[in-house]
C-alpha positions as a Markdown table, in Angstrom:
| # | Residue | x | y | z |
|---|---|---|---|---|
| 1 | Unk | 0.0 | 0.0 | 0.0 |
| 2 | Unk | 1.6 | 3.5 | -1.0 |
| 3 | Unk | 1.7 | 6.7 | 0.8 |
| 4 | Unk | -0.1 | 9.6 | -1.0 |
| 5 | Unk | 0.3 | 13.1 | 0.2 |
| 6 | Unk | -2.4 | 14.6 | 2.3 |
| 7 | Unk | -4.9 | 17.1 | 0.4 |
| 8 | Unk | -8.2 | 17.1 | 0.8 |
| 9 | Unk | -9.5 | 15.7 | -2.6 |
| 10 | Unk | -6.6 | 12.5 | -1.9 |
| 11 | Unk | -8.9 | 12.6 | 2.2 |
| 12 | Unk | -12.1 | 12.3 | 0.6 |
| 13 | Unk | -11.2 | 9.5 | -2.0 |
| 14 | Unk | -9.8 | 7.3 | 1.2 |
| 15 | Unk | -12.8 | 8.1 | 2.8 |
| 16 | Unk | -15.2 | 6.9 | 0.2 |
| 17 | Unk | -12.9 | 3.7 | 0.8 |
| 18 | Unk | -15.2 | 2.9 | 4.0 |
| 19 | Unk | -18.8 | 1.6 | 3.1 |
| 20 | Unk | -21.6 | 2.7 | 4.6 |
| 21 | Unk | -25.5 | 2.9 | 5.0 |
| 22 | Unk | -27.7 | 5.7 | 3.9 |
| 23 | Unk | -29.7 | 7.4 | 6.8 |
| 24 | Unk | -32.0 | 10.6 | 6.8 |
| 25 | Unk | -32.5 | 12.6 | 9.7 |
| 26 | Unk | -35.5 | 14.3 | 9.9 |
| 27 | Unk | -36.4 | 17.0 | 12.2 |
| 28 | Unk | -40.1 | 18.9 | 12.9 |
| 29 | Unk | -39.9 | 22.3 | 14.0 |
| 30 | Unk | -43.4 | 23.7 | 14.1 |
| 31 | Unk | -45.4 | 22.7 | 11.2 |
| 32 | Unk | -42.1 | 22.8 | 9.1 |
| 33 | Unk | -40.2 | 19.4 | 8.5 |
| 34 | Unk | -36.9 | 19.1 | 7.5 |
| 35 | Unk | -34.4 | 16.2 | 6.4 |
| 36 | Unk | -30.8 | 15.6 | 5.3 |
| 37 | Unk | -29.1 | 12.5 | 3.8 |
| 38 | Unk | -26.2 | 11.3 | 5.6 |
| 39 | Unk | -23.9 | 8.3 | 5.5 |
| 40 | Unk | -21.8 | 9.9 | 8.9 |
| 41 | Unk | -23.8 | 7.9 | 11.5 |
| 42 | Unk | -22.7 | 5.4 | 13.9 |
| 43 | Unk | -24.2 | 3.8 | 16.9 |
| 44 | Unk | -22.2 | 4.6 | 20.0 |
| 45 | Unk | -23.1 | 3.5 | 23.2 |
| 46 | Unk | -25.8 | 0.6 | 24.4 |
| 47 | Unk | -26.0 | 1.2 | 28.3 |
| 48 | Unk | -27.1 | 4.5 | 27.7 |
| 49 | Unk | -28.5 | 3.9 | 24.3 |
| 50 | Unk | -26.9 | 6.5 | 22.3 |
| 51 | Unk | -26.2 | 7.1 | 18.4 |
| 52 | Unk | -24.3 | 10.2 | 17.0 |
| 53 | Unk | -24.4 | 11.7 | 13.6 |
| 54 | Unk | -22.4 | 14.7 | 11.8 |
| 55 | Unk | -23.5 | 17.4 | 10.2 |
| 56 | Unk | -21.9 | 20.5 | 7.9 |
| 57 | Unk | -22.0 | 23.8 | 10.4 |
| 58 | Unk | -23.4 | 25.5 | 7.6 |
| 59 | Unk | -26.1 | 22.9 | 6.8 |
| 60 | Unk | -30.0 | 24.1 | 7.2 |
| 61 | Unk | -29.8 | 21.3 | 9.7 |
| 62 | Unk | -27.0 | 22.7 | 11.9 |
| 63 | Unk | -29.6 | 25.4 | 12.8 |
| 64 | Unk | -32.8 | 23.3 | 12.9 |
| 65 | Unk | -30.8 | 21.1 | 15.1 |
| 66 | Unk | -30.3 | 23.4 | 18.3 |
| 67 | Unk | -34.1 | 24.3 | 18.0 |
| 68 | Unk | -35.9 | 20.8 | 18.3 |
| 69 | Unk | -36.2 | 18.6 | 21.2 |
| 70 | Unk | -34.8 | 15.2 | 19.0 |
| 71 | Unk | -34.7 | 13.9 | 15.8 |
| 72 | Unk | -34.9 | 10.5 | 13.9 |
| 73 | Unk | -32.4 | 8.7 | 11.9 |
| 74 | Unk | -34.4 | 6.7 | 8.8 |
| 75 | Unk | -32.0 | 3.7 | 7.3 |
| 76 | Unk | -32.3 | 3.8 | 4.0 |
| 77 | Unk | -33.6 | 0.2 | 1.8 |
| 78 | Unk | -32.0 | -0.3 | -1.3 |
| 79 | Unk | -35.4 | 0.6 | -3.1 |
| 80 | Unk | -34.6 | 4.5 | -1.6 |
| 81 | Unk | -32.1 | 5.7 | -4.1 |
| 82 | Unk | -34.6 | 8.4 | -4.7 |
| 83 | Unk | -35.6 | 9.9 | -1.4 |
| 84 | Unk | -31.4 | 9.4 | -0.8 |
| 85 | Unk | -31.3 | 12.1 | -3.5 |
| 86 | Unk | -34.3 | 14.0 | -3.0 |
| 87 | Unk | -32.8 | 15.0 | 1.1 |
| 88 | Unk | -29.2 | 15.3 | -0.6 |
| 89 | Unk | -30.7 | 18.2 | -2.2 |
| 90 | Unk | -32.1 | 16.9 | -5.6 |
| 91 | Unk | -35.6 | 18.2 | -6.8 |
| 92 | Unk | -36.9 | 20.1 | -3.6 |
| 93 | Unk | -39.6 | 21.2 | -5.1 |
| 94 | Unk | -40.7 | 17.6 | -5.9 |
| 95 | Unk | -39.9 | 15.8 | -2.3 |
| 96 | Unk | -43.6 | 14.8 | -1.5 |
| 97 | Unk | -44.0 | 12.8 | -4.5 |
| 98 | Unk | -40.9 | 10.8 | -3.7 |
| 99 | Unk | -41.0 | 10.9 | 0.2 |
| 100 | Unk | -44.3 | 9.1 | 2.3 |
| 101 | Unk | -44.1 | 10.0 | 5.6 |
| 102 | Unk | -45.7 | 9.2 | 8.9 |
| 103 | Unk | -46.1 | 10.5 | 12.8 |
| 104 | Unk | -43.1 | 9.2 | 15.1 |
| 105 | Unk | -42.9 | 10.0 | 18.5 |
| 106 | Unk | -40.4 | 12.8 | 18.4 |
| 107 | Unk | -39.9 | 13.7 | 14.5 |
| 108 | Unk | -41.4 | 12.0 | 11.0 |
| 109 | Unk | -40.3 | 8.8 | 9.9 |
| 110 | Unk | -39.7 | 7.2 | 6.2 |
| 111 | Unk | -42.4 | 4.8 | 5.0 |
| 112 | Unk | -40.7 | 1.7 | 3.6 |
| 113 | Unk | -37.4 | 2.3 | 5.3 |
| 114 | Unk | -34.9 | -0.4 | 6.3 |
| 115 | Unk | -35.7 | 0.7 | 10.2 |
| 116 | Unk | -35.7 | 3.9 | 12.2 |
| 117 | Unk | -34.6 | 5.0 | 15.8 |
| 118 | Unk | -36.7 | 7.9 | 17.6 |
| 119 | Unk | -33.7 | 10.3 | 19.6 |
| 120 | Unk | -33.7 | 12.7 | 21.7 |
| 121 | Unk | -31.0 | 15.5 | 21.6 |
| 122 | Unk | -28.5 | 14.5 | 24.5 |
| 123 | Unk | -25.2 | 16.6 | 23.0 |
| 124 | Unk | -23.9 | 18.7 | 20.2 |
| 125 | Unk | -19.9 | 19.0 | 20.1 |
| 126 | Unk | -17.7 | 20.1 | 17.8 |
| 127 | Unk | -16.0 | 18.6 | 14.8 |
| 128 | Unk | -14.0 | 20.9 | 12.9 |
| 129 | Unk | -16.6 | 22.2 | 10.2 |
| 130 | Unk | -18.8 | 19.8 | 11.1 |
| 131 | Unk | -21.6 | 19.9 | 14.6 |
| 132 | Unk | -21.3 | 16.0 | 16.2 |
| 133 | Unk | -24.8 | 15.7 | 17.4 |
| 134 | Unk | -25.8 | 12.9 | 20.1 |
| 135 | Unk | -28.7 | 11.3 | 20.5 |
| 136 | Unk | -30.2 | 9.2 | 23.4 |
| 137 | Unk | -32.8 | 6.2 | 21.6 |
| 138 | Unk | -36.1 | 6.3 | 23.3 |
| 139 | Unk | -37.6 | 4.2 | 20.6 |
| 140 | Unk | -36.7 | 1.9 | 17.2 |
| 141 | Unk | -39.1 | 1.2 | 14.4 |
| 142 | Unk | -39.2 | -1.5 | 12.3 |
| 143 | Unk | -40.5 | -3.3 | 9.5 |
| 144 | Unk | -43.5 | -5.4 | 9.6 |
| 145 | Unk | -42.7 | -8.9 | 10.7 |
| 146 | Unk | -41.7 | -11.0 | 7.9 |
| 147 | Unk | -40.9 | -8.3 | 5.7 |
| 148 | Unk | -37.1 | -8.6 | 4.2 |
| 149 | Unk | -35.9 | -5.6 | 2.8 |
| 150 | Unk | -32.2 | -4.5 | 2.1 |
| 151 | Unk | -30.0 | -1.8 | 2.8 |
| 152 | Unk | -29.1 | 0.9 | 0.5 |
| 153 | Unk | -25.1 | 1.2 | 0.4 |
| 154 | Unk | -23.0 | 3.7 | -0.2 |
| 155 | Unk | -19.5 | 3.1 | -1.2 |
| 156 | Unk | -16.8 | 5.0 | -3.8 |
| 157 | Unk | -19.9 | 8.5 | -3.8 |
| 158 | Unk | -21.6 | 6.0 | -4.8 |
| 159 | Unk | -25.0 | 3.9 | -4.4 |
| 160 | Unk | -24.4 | 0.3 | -4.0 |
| 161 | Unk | -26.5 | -3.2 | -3.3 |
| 162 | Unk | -25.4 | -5.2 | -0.8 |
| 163 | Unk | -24.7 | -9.1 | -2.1 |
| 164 | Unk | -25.1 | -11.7 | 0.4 |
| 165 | Unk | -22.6 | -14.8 | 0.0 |
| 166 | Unk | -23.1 | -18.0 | -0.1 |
| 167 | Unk | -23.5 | -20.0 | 3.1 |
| 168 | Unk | -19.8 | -21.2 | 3.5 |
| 169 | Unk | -18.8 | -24.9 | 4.0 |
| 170 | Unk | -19.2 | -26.2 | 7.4 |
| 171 | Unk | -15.6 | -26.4 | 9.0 |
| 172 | Unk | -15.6 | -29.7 | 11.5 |
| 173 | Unk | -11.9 | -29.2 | 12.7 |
| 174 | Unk | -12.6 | -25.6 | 14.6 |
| 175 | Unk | -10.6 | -25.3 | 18.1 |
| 176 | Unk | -12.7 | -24.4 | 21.3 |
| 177 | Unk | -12.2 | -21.5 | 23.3 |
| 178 | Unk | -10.4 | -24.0 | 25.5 |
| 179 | Unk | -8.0 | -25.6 | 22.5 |
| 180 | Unk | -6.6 | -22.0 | 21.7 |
| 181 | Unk | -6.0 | -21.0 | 25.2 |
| 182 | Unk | -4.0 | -24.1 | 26.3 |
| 183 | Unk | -2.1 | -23.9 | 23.2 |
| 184 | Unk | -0.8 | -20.6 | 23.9 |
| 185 | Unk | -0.5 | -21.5 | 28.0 |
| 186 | Unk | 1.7 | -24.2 | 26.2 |
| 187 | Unk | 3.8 | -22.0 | 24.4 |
| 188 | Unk | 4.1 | -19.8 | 27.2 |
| 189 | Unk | 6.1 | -22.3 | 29.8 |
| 190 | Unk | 8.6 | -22.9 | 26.6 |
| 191 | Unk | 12.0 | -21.7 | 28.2 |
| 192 | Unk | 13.8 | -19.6 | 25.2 |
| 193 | Unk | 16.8 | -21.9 | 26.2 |
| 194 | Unk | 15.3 | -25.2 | 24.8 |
| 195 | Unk | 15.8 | -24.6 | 20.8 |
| 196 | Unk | 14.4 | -27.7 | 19.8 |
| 197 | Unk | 10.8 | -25.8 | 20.5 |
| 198 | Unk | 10.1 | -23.8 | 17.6 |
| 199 | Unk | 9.0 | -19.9 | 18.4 |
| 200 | Unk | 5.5 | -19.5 | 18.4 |
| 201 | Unk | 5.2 | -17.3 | 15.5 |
């Protein structure tokens, strides 16, 4: 693997490296409802249940965001290339044709999405050009039972579809939990002056 000189165009393209979802966040303020696409989201804490995602200081959302109570983070199915766009920014003025929402406890949530979390604002921090905004889960959504629907990915700026592998061939000869830590208790009482024991490596 070769070294290429930090700029921010070389940042980005190892950054598109690392595959991701597609959520939207969605917001109500009022009567007014807002979302924005993101892929920067990541779980980050169970005991509290907490989840985190970034957005651009300057983003519509970065103001909406210090103004409401929570949010809630839609994953995107691979059917949802087009409401992706549509909160990225593509043809505002044509969201509601695209987009079906419904009532959630704290802000609106995607019809025929992957799943959904309903968050309450815990934290904001800062991340360079970017707000780090916390949320606290009081509430997941999910499909109805029996329904299999799969994720949209993101990978390379671009929208990907996940392909499941084939079940791999059973392995009989795996080592227990026990097998692997006697074997390196073993290796462990070999004296470095005995070198008819091979190193361990």
């Amino acid at each position: 693997m070769s070294t290429t000189p930090f700029e921010p165009a070389a940042f980005r393209r190892v950054m598109g490296q690392f595959a991701t979802g597609v959520t939207v966040i969605t917001v109500q303020h009022g009567d007014h409802i807002h979302g924005m696409t993101a892929n920067a989201f990541t779980s980050v804490s169970l005991d509290p249940p907490l989840v985190l995602f970034c957005v651009t200081r300057t983003a519509r959302m970065a103001a909406l965001i210090n103004e409401v109570r929570g949010f809630a983070i839609n994953f995107l199915a691979s059917h949802q290339q087009d409401v992706s766009r549509q909160f990225a920014g593509a043809n505002k003025d044509d969201l509601t044709k695209a987009v079906a929402l419904q009532r959630g406890p704290i802000a609106p949530l995607i019809d025929g999405s992957l799943a959904a979390v309903s968050c309450l604002t815990e934290a904001i921090h800062e991340g360079g050009d970017h707000w780090i905004v916390v949320g606290r889960v009081v509430s997941v959504h999910e499909p109805p039972e029996g329904t299999i629907r799969e994720p949209l990915v993101f990978f390379r700026s671009r929208y990907q579809q996940l392909v499941e592998q084939p079940a791999p061939v059973p392995v009989t000869d795996l080592w227990t939990n026990d097998a692997i830590r006697i074997y390196h208790e073993e290796w462990s009482e070999v004296e470095p002056e005995h070198p008819e024991y091979p190193p361990p490596w």
